[in-house]
LUMTI-731296 format. One line per 10 residues: number of its first residue (from 1); for each residue z, x negated, y of C-alpha. Coordinates in steps of 0.02 Angstrom, whole numbers, plus 32768, in hexadecimal, padded with zeros to 4 digits. Layout:
NUM	Z/X/Y | ...
***
This chain:
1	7953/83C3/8755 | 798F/83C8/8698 | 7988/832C/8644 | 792B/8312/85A6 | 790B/829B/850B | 7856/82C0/84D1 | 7857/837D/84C2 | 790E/838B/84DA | 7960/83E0/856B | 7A1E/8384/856A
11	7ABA/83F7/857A | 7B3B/8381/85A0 | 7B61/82EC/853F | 7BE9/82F5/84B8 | 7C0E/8242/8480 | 7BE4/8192/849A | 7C09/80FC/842D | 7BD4/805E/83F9 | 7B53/8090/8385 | 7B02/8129/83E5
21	7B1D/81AF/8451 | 7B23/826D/8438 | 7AEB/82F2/84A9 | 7B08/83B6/8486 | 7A34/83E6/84A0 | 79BA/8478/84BB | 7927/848F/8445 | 789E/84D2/84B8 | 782B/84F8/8434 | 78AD/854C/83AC
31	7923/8585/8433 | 79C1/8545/83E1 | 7A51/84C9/8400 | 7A3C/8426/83A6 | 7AA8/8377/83A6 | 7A40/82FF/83D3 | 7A6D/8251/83A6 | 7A29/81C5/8414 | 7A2C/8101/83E8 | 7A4A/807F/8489
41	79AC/8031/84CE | 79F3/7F7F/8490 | 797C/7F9A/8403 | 78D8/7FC8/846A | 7891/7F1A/8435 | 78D1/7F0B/8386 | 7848/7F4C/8320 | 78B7/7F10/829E | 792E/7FA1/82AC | 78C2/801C/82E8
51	7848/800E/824F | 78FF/8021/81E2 | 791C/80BE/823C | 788F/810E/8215 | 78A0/80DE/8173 | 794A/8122/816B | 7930/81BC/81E4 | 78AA/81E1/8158 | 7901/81D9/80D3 | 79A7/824C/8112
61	7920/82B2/814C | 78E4/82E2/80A7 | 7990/8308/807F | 7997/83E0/805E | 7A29/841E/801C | 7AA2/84B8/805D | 7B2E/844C/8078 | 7AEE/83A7/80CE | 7ABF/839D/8187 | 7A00/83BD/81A1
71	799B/8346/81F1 | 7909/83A2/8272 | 78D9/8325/82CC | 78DA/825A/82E7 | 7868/81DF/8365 | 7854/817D/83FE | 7870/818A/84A3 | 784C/8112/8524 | 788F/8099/84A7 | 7921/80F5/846B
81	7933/8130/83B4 | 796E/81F3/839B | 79A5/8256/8304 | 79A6/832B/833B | 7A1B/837E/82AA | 7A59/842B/829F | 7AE9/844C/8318 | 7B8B/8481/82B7 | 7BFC/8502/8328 | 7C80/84F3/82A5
91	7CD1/844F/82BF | 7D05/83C4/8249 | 7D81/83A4/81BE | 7DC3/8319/821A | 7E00/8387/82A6 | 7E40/8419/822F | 7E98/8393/81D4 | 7EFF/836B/8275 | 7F80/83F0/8260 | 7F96/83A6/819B
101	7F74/83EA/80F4 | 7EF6/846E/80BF | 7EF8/84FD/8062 | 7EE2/84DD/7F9D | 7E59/8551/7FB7 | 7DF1/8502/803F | 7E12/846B/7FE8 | 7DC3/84A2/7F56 | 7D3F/84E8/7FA5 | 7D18/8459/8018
111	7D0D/83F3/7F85 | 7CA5/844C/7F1F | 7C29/844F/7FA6 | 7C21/83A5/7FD0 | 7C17/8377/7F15 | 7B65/83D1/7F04 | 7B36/8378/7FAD | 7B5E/82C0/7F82 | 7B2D/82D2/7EC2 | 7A7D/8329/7F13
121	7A74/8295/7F82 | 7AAB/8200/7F05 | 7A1E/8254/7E76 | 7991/8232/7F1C | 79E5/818A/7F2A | 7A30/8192/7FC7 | 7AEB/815D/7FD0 | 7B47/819A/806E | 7BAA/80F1/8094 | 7C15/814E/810D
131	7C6E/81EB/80C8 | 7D04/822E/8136 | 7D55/82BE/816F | 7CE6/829F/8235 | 7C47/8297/81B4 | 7C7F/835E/8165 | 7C41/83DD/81E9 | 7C43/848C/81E1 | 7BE2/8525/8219 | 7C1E/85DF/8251
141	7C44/860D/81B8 | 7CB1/857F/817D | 7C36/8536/8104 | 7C40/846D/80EC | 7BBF/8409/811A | 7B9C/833F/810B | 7B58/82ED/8189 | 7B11/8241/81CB | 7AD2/81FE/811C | 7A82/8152/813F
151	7AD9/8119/81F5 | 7B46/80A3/81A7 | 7AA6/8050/815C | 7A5A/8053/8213 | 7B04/8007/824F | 7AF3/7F7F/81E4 | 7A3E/7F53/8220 | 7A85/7F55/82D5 | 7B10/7EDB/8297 | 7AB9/7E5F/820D
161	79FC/7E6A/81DA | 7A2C/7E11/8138 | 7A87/7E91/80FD | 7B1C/7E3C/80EB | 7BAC/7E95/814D | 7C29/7F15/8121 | 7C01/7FB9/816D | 7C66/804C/8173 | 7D21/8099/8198 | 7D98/8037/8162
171	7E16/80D3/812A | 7D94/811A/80C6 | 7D34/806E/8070 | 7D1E/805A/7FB6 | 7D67/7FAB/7F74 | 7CB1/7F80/7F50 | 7C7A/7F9D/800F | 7D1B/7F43/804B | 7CF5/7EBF/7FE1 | 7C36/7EB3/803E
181	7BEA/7EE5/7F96 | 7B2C/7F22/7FD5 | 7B03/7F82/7F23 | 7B70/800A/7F61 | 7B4B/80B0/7EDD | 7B87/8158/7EEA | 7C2C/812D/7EA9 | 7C56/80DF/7F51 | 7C46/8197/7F91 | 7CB9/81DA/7F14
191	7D2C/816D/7F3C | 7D23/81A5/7FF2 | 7D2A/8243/7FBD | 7DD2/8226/7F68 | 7E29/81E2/7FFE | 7DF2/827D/8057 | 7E29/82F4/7FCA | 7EC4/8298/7FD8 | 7EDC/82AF/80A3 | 7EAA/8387/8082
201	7F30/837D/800D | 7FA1/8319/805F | 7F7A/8320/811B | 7F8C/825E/810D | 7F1F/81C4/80E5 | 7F45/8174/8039 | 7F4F/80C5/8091 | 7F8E/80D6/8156 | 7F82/8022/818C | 7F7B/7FDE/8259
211	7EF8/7F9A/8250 | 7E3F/7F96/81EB | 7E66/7F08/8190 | 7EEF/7F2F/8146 | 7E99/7FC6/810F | 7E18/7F87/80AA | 7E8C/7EEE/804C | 7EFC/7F9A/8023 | 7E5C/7FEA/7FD4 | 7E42/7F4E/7F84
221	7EF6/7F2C/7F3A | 7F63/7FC2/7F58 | 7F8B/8032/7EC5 | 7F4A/80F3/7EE1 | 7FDE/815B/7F2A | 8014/81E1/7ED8 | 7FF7/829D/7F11 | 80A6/82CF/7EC1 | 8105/8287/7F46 | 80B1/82F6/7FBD
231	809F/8396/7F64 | 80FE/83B4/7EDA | 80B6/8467/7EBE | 801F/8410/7E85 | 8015/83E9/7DD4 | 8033/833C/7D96 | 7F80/832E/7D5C | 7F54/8320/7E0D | 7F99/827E/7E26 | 7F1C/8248/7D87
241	7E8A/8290/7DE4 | 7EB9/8231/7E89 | 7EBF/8197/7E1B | 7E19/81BB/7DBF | 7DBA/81D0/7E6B | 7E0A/8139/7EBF | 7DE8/80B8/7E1F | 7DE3/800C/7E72 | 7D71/7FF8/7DDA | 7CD9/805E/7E11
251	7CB1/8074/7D5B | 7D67/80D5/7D3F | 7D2E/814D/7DC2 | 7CE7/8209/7DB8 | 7C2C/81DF/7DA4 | 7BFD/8260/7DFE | 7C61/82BC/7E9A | 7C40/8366/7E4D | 7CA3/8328/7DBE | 7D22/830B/7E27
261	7D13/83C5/7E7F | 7D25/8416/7DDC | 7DC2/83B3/7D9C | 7E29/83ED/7E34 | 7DFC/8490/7DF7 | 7E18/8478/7D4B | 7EC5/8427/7D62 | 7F02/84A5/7E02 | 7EBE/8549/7D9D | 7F37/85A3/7D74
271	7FCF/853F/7D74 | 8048/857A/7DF6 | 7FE1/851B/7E92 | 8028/8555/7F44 | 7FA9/859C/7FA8 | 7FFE/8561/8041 | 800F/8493/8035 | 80D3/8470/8059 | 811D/8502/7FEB | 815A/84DC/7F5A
281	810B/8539/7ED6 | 8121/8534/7E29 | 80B1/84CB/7DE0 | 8100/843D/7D56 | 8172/83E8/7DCF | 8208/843B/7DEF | 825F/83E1/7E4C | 8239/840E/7F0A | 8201/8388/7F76 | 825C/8335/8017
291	8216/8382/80B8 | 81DB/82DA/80EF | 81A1/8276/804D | 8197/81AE/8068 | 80E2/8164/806E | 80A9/8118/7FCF | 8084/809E/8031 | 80F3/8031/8095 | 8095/7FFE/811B | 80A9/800D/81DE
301	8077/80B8/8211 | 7FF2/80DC/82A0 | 7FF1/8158/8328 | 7F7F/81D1/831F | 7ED9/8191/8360 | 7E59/821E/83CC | 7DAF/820A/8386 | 7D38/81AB/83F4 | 7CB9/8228/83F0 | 7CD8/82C6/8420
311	7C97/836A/83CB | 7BD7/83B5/83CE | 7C10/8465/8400 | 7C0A/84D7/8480 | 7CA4/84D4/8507 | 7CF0/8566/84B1 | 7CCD/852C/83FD | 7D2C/84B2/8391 | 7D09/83FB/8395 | 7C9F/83AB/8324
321	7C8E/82DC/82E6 | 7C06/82A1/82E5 | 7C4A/8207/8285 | 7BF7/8161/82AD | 7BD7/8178/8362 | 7C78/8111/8388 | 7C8E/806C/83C4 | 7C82/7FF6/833C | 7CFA/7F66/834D | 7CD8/7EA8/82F0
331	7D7A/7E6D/82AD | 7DB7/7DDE/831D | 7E44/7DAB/82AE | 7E6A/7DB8/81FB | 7ECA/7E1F/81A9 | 7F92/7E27/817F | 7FBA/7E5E/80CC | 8048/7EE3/80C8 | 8073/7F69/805C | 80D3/7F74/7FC6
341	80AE/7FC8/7F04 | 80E6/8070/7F02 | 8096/80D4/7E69 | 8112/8155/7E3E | 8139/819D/7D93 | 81AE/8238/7D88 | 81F2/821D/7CF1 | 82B8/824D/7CC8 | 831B/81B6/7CEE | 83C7/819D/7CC9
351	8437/8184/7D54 | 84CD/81E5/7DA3 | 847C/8231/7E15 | 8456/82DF/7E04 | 83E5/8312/7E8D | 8351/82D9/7EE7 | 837F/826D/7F9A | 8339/8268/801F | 82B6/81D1/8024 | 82D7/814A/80BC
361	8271/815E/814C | 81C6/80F0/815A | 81DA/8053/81C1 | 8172/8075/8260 | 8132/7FCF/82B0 | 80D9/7FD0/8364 | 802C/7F84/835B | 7F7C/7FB3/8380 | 7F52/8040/8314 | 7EBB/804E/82A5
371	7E61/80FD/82DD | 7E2C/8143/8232 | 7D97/818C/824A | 7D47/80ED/82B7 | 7C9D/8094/8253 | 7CBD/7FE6/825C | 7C4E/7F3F/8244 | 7C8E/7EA4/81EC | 7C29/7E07/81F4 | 7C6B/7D95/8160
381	7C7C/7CE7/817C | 7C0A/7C8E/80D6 | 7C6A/7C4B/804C | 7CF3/7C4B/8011 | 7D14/7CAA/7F9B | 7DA5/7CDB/7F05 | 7DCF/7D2F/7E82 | 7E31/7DEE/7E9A | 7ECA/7DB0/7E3A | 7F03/7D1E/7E8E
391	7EE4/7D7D/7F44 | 7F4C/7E10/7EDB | 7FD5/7D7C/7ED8 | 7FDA/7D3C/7F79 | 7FD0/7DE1/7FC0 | 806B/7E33/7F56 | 8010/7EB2/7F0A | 8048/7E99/7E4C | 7FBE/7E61/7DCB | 8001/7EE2/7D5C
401	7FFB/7F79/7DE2 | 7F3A/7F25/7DFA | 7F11/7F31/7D5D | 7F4B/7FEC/7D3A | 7EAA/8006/7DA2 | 7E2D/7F71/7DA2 | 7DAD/7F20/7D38 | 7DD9/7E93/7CD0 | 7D59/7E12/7D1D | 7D73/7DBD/7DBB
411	7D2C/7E20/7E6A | 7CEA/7DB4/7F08 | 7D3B/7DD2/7F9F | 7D09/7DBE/805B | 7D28/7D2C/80A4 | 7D97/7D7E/8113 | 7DFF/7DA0/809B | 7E1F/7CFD/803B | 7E3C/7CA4/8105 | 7ECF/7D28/8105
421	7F0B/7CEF/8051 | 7EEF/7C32/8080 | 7F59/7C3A/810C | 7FEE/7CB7/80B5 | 801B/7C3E/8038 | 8026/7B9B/80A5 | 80AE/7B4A/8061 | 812B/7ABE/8090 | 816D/7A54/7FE9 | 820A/79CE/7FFD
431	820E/796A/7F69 | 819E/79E2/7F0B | 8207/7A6E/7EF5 | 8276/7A93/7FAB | 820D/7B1A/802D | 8262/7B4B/80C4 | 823B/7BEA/811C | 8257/7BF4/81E3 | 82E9/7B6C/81FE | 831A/7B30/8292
441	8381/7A86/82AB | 83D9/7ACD/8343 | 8422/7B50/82F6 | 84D3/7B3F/82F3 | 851B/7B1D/8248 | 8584/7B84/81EB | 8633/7B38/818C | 860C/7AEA/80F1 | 8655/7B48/8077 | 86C5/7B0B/7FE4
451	865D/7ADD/7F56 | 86C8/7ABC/7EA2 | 86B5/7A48/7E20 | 8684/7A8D/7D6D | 8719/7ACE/7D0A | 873C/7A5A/7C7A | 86F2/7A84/7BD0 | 872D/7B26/7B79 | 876E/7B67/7C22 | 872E/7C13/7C39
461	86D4/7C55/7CCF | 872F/7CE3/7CF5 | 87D8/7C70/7D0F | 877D/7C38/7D97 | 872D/7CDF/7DDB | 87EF/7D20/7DDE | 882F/7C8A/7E31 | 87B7/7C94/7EC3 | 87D7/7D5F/7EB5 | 887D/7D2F/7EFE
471	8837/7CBE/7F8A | 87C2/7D50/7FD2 | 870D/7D33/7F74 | 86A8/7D96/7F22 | 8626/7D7B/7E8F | 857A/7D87/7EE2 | 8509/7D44/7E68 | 8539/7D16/7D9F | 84A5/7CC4/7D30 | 84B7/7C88/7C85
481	843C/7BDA/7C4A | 8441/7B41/7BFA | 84CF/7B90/7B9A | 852D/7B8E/7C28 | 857F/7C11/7C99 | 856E/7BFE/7D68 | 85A9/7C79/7DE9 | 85B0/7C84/7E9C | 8647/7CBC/7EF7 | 8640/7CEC/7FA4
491	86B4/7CF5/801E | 86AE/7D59/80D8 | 862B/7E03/8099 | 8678/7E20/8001 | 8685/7EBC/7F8B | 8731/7EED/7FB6 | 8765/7F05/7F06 | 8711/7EAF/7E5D | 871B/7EE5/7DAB | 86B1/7E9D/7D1C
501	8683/7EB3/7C70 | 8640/7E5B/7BDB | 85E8/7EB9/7B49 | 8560/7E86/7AC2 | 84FC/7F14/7AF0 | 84E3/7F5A/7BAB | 857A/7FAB/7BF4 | 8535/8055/7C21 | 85F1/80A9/7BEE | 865A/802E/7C54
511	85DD/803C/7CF2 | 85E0/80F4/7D00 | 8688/8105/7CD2 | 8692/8077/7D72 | 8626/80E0/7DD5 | 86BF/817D/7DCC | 8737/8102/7E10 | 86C0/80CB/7EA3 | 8671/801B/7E68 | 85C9/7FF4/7E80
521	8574/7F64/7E17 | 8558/7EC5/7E73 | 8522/7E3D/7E0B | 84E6/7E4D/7D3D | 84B9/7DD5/7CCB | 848D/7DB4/7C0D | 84BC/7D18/7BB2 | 850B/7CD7/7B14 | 84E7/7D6F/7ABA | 854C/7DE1/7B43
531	8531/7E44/7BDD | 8599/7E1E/7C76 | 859F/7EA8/7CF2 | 85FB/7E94/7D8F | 8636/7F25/7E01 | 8686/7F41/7EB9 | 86EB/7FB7/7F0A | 86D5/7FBA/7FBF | 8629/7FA1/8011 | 85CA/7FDD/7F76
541	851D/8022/7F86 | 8545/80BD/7FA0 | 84E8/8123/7EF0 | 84AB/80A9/7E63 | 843D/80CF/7DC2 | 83FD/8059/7D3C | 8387/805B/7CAC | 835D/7FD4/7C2D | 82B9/7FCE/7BD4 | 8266/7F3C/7B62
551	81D7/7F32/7BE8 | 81E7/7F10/7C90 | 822D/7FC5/7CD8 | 81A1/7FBB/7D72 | 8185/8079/7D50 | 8243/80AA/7D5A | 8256/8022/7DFE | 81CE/807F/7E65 | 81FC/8144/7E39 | 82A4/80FC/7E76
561	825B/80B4/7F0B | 821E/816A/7F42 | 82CA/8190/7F35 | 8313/8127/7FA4 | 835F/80A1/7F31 | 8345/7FEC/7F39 | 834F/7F68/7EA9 | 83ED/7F1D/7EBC | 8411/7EB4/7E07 | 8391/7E8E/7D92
571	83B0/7E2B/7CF1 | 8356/7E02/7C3F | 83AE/7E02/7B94 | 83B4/7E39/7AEC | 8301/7E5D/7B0D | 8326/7EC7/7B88 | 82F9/7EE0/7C39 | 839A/7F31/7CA4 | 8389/7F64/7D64 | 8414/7FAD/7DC5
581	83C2/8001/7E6C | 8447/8037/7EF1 | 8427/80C4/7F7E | 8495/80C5/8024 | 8480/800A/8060 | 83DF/7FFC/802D | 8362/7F68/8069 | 82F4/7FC6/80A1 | 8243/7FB0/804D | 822B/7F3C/7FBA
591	81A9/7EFB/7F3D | 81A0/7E8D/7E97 | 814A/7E1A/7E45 | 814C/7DE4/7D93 | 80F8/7D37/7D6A | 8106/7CC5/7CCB | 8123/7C3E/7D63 | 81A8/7C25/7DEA | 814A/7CA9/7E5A | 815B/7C36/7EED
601	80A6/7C62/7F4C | 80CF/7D2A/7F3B | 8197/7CEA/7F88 | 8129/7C87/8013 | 80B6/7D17/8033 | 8131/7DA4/8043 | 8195/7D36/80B0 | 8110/7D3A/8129 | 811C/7DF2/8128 | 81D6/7DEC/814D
611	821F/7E0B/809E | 82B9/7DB1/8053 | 82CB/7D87/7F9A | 8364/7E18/7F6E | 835D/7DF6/7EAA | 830F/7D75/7E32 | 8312/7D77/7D78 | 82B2/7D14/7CD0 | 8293/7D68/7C36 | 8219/7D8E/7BC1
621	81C2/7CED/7BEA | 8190/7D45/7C9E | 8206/7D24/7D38 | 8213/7DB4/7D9E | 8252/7DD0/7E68 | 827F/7E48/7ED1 | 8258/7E3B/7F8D | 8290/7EB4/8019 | 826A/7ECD/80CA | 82EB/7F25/813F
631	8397/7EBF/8124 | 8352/7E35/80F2 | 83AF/7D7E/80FF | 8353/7D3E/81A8 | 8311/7C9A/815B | 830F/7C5D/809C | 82EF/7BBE/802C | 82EF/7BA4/7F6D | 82F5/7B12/7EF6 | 82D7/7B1B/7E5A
641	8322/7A6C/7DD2 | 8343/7A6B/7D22 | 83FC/7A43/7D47 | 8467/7AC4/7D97 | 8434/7AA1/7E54 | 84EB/7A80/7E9C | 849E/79ED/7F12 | 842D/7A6A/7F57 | 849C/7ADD/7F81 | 8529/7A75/7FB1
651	849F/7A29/803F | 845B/7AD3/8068 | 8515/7B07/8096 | 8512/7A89/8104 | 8495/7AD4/8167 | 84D5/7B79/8172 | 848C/7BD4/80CA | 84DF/7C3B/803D | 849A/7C63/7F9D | 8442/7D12/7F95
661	8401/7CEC/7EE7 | 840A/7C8A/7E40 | 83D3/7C98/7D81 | 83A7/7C19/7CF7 | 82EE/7C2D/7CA9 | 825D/7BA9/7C66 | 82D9/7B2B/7C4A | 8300/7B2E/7D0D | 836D/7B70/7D86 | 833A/7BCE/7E14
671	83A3/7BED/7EBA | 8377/7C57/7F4E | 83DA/7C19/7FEB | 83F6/7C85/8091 | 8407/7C71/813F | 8433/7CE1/81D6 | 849A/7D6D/8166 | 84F5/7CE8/80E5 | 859F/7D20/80AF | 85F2/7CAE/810C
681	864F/7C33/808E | 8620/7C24/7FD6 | 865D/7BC1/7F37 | 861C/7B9C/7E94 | 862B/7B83/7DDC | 85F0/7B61/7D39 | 8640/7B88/7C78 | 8602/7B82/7BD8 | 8670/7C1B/7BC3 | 8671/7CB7/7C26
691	8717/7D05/7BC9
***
């Protein structure tokens, strides 16, 4: 005997999840297939819900457009809700997007599509809350359809009556909806709709995280990725459009998604666009990309998740998603903040080298993965609350990467989120100033190494440097304050070979004409009107550019980053900002952070995430570090005095650490101390005189 719902003679059943289950169904009285979408009898007695999903069922019922989904049917039986909507043979764009990219084509005609559906929808009042590639169907003639408008709003009465929870898919939430903002508008769609126009593009998600929360802080925090590093046969105007669609400032967004449609055509008309994503093209960027571009986004990389709901199609046909059929999963623990900035501009930088490397493969950490296409439910915990920019600090995302994107006025943020930003910047303070990360008393302890008295006035430095070039060290960090020179020799991991040079203005001539004999820069400085460059010879970096620039070169540090490089020197002076970034012993993954204080809760926060401090610099009023993840120095501490720290660091020898970095700024000294991957002996010195 077949088994029916109401009038409905069942097939077989094509998906269950936590939210309803599917079944592939026979219309007796219209003699057609149908998916027929049935809710769990938990909610036979909640007249609560069941008066909401008539209301809703209603509502997407009156829904008639050729490109959404079309509602036939919705009631009761024995106690169980049902929605009947057209069956779709053709499958769904999240399973054509498993073999990658799309056509620029289909892309643009996808998108055009799905534009007129949501702007029909949004002008009826009826935001989706859900938009993915599971949620894009398709019939027999490859025409894109939306589907499932309102069963994120049903999910949320099964979760919360008050209407407080976040509802959705975390790889394809607004910041608003991550943020548990309940006056979503249609620009939460668009912005959904940019993430997907992304993954046709790109074949990838804008923000691949391993797990849902770190999802949604990325769609809160991360910059927009750019498109370029992906395709460069696309024009650069694509990576404006991306932007534009993914605002985290709803009001900077396409106001309508058919806007949106008819940029990508504006901007890919014409101009060179492969047909075929992965060819080259012609387009405005010549240069062809690296077979396997790096992520714009740093963060641990999930396998590929199977949707939990399988297709509504016949056993021959392809498989369609029926989107928020899966199990919906409550967050049991916060959280972890990862991921670095990476917007990329591809602007001509000077440098020696000529041609475009290879970028350094994507760190691949084994956790849980986040399936991408899964609707989740997160209860929030009541107050309490912040403000965007100091969660944009204790997360590492910069304030001024933020801002390139967000409004000016503070944003609430899920509880959640602040008990994840509470607990990354716990902090451990020794006289006021001294935080240790990860020691361990029983460690054994390293020799002390030979610390030197200060030369006597109107010595110069480098009499000192040359001395101790003769006994085996190496300059490893040089900082001019308190007009007063200090370096720090090392002794044990040393450059092989130094050289240095002192000029009033920066000493681009001597360092290339350095690079030709094989030096690499190791340490730079500016003080007493000069530049002080230091270079090695033996375990350089492998390839090296630099750039100076009045502002803060973030710009020029990230299209390096693409590249491969890493910052490894960064100094202020002359009103000048100078960066050196190295490729070949790279650390790995880095980010910055410029702050007019000592940045120590971004230093705390990014040590939680397993990044070192590589380089830290003052200038411009602003002090600015580097941190990197991948060689970093095992465990770190810093101090920071208005006299040159030599007590510090004399006691910190003592326990087996070497200074990584130092620099002079705000009338204090600064000193970054390392464990686990020291350089084995170190001296230093001070001199009111370099030369």
């Amino acid at each position: 005997m077949t088994e029916k719902i109401d009038r409905y003679e069942i097939v077989r059943e094509l998906g269950r999840g936590g939210m309803a289950t599917v079944y592939l169904a026979q219309d007796p009285r219209f003699d057609r297939l149908v998916a027929l979408k049935v809710l769990p009898r938990q909610f036979l007695h909640d007249t609560t819900f069941l008066e909401r999903f008539n209301r809703e069922a209603r509502t997407i019922a009156r829904l008639e457009h050729t490109a959404i989904v079309p509602v036939y049917d919705f009631g009761e039986y024995e106690g169980q809700p049902f929605l009947v909507m057209r069956y779709m043979s053709g499958g769904s764009l999240s399973d054509r997007l498993q073999t990658g990219a799309l056509p620029m084509k289909q892309v643009a005609d996808i998108l055009r599509r799905l534009g007129d559906a949501l702007d029909y929808s949004h002008s009826r009042g009826v935001v989706h809350r859900d938009l993915k590639p599971g949620n894009i169907l398709f019939d027999d003639r490859d025409n894109a359809f939306l589907s499932d408008f309102g069963i994120a709003k049903l999910a949320e009465a099964t979760a919360n009556l008050t209407g407080t929870a976040i509802i959705g898919t975390p790889a394809y939430m607004s910041p608003e909806q991550a943020q548990g903002n309940q006056t979503l508008d249609g620009r939460s769609d668009v912005y959904a709709l940019g993430i997907i126009l992304f993954q046709m593009l790109t074949g990838k998600l804008p923000f691949e995280a391993n797990t849902p929360a770190k999802q949604l802080v990325a769609h809160i925090l991360s910059p927009v990725p750019m498109l370029s590093l992906y395709r460069r046969d696309l024009p650069p105007t694509c990576d404006g459009l991306i932007t534009k669609a993914m605002a985290k400032n709803r009001d900077e967004r396409f106001s309508t998604a058919s806007q949106m449609a008819q940029a990508l055509e504006e901007v890919t008309r014409g101009r060179g666009v492969s047909e075929e994503p992965g060819s080259e093209g012609v387009g405005d960027m010549g240069t062809a990309v690296p077979e396997k571009p790096t992520p714009p986004l740093p963060v641990e990389e999930p396998p590929v998740a199977e949707p939990s709901t399988p297709a509504v199609s016949e056993a021959a046909s392809p498989v369609v998603d029926l989107g928020p059929t899966e199990v919906m999963h409550e967050l049991d623990t916060p959280p972890a903040f990862g991921g670095e900035e990476t917007i990329v501009d591809t602007g001509e930088i000077p440098g020696r080298l000529q041609s475009m490397p290879t970028p350094r493969p994507q760190e691949v950490v084994e956790e849980p993965a986040a399936a991408e296409d899964e609707l989740y439910i997160i209860e929030p915990e009541p107050e309490p609350v912040t403000d965007i920019n100091s969660l944009a600090s204790a997360s590492g995302v910069t304030p001024q990467a933020w801002s390139q994107q967000a409004a000016d006025q503070p944003r609430k943020l899920p509880a959640w989120v602040w008990g994840v930003a509470a607990l990354a910047v716990v902090v451990l303070l020794v006289g006021g100033f001294l935080l240790l990360r990860g020691g361990n008393e029983d460690e054994p302890v390293i020799p002390a190494a030979n610390p030197q008295e200060p030369l006597p006035p109107g010595t110069k430095l480098v009499e000192f440097i040359e001395r101790q070039w003769g006994a085996g060290y190496d300059a490893t960090s040089l900082v001019y304050g308190d007009r007063l020179w200090a370096v720090m020799m090392s002794q044990g991991e040393g450059g092989g070979q130094q050289t240095w040079h002192v000029n009033p203005d920066f000493p681009g001539d001597f360092i290339q004409d350095r690079w030709q004999h094989g030096f690499d820069v190791a340490e730079m400085a500016y003080g007493d009107g000069r530049w002080v460059v230091i270079m090695s010879r033996g375990e350089g970096a492998g390839f090296q550019t630099w750039h100076t620039a009045p502002d803060f070169p973030s710009e020029f540090i990230q299209t390096k980053w693409a590249e491969g490089f890493d910052v490894t020197s960064l100094a202020y002076g002359d009103r000048r900002w100078a960066v050196v970034m190295s490729r070949g012993v790279g650390a790995g993954f880095q980010t910055w952070h410029i702050a007019p204080d000592f940045p120590k809760e971004f230093i705390q926060t990014k040590w939680e995430e397993g990044f070192d401090v590589t380089s830290l610099t003052y200038g411009d009023g602003r002090w600015a570090v580097v941190m990197s993840r991948g060689e970093g120095a095992g465990f770190q501490t810093w101090h920071t005095a208005p006299d040159f720290p030599k007590e510090f660091i004399q006691t910190k020898w003592e326990e087996g650490f070497d200074v990584t970095s130092l620099t002079y700024g705000d009338g204090r000294w600064a000193v970054i101390m390392s464990r686990d991957s020291g350089d084995s002996r170190q001296t230093w010195q001070t001199a009111q005189q370099f030369n």
